[in-house]
C-alpha positions in Angstrom: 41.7 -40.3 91.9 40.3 -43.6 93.5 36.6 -42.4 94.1 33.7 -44.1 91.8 32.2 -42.2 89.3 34.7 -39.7 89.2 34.7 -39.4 85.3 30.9 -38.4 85.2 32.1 -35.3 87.6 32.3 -31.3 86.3 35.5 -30.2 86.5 34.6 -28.1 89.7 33.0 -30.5 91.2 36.5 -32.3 90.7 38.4 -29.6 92.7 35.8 -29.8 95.7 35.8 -33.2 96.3 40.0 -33.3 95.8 39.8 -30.1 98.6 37.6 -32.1 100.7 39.8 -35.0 100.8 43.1 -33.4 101.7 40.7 -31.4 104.1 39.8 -34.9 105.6 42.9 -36.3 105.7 44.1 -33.3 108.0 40.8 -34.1 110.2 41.8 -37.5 110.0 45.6 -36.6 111.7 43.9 -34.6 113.3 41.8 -36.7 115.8 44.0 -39.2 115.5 46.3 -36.8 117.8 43.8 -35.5 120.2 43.2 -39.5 121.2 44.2 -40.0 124.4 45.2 -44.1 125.1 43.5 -44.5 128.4 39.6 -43.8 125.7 40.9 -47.0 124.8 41.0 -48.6 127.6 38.0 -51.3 127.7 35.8 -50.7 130.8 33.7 -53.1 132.7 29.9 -53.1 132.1 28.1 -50.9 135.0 24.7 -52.6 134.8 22.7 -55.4 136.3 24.6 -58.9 135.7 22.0 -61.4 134.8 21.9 -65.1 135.3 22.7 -67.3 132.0 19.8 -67.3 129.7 16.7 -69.4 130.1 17.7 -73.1 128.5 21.2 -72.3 128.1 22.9 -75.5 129.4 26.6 -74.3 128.8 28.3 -72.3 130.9 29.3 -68.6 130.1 32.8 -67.5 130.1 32.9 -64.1 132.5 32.8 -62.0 129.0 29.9 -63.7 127.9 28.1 -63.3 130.6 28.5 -59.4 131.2 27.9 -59.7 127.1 24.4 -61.3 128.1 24.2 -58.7 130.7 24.3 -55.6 128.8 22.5 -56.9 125.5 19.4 -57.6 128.4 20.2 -53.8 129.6 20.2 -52.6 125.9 17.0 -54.4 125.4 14.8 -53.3 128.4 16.2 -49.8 127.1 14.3 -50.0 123.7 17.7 -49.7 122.0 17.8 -52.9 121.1 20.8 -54.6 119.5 22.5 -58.1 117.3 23.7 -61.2 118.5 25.3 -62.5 115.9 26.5 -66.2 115.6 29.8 -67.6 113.5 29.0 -71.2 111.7 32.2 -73.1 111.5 32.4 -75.1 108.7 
């Protein structure tokens, strides 16, 4: 058994967590099954498309842009969210 701490475990404890992972597995196939392709189809962002941010003096590939678009909708929505940046070194 892969799972950390396993050793400190009583040995019923043992059997309930093996049960639950063959249980999960089956959950796993599962769902995995009921997924139909077209949920994976990437749809277009409904919302208001903004202009390019204040100061911004590059211009924003069509992605970016609905990007910038729906982290402003996510904002004004109090849900908030990350931009995140990559530093190439």
């Amino acid at each position: 058994m892969q799972v950390d701490g396993h050793h400190k475990l009583k040995p019923d404890d043992i059997e309930l967590l093996k049960k639950r992972i063959l249980e999960s597995e089956v959950e796993r196939k599962q769902e995995m099954e009921e997924l139909r392709p077209d949920e994976l189809v990437q749809k277009t962002f409904q919302g208001e498309i903004r202009p390019h941010p204040p100061g911004l003096t590059a211009n924003l590939l069509p992605f970016q842009v609905e990007g910038f678009s729906w982290m402003v909708a996510q904002e004004k929505r109090d849900r908030g969210g990350i931009l995140g940046k990559a530093l190439l070194i």
